[in-house]
Backbone bond lengths (Angstrom), bond angles and torsions (degrees), N, CA, C in turn:
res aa  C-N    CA-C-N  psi(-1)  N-CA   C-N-CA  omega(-1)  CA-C   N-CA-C  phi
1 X - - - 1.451 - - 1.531 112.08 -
2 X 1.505 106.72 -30.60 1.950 86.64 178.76 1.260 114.24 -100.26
3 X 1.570 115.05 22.30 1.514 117.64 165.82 1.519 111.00 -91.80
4 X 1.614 116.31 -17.86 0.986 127.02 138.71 1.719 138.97 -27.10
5 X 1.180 93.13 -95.53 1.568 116.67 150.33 1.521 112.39 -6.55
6 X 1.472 88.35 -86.86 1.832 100.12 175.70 1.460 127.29 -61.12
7 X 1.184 128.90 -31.30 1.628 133.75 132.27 1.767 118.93 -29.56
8 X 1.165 100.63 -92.53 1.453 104.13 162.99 1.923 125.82 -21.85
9 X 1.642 98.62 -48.55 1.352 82.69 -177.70 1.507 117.09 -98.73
10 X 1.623 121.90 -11.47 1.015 125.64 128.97 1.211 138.75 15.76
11 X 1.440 95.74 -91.59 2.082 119.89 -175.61 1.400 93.30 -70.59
12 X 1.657 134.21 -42.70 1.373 113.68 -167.19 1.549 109.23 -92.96
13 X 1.650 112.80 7.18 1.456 72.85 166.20 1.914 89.00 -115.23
14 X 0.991 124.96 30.19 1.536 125.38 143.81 1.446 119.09 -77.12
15 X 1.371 114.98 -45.36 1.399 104.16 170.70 1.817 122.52 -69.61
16 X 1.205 105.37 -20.12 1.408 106.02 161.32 1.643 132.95 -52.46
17 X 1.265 83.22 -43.51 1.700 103.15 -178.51 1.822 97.50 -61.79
18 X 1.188 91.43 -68.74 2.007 104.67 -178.54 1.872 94.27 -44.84
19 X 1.325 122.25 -51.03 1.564 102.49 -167.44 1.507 100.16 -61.39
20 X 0.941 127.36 -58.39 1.634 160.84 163.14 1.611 86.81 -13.64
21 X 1.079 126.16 -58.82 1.768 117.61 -156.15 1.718 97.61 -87.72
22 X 1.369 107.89 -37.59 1.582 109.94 -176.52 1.710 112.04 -62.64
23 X 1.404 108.67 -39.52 1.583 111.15 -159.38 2.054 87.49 -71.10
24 X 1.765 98.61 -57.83 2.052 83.54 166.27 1.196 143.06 -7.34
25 X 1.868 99.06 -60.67 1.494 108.00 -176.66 1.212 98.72 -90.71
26 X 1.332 140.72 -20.49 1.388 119.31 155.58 1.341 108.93 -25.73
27 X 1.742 95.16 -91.45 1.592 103.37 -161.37 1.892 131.49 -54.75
28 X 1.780 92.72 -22.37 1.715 93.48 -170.45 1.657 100.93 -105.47
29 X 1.323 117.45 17.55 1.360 100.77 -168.78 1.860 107.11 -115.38
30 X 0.899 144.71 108.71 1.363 118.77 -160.73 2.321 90.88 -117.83
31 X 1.424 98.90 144.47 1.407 97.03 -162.86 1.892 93.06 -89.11
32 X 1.502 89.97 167.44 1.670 91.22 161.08 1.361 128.72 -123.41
33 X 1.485 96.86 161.28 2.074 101.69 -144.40 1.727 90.48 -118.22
34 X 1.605 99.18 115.57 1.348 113.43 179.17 1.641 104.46 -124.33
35 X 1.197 93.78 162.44 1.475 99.30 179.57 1.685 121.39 -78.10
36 X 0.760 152.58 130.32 1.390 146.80 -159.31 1.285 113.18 -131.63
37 X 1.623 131.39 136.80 1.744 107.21 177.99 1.794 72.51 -140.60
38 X 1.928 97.05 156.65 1.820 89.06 -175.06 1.801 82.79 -138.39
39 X 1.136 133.58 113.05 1.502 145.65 168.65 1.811 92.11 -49.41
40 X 1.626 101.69 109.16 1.498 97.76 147.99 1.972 120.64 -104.71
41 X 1.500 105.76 122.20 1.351 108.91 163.78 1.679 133.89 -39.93
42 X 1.386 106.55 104.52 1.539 114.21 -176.16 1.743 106.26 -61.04
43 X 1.236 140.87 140.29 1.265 141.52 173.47 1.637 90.25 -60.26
44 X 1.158 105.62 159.18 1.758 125.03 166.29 1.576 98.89 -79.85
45 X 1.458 98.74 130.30 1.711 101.00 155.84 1.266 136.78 -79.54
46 X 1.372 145.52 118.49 1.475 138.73 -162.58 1.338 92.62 -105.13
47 X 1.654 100.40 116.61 1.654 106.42 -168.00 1.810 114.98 -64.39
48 X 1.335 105.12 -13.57 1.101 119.18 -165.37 2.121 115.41 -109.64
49 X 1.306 101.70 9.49 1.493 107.63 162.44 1.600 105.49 -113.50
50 X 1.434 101.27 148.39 1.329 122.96 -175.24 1.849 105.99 -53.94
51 X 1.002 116.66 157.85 1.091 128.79 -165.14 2.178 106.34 -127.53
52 X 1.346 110.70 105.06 1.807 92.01 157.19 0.764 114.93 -87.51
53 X 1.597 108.98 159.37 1.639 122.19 170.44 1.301 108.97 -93.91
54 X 1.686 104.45 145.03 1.794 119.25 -178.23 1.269 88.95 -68.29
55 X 1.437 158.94 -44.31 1.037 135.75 -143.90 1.858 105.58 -99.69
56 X 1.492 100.70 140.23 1.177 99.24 148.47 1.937 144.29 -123.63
C-alpha cells in the first residue's frame, strides 16, 4: 500500500507541474497574427461526364 501512495502522489504532483507549465504559456505567451491565404486546387471538369445540380 505505500508503494501505492508514493505512485499515486508521484503522477499528481507531475501532473501539476504539466498543468502548472501549460496555464504559463497560457498567460505569458501571446501568438502572432499574420495574414495567411492557402490556394485550394479546383478538380478538372470532364466536359463529357454528367453533371448534378446543387439546387434542389
Amino acid at each position: 500500500m505505500p508503494t501505492l501512495v508514493r505512485l499515486l502522489t508521484t503522477l499528481l504532483i507531475l501532473a501539476g507541474i504539466i498543468y502548472g507549465i501549460m496555464a504559463a504559456l497560457v498567460y505569458f505567451v501571446e501568438p502572432t497574427r499574420r495574414e495567411m491565404t492557402v490556394e485550394v486546387p479546383l478538380p478538372q471538369l470532364d466536359p463529357g461526364a454528367p453533371t448534378q445540380s446543387l439546387r434542389r
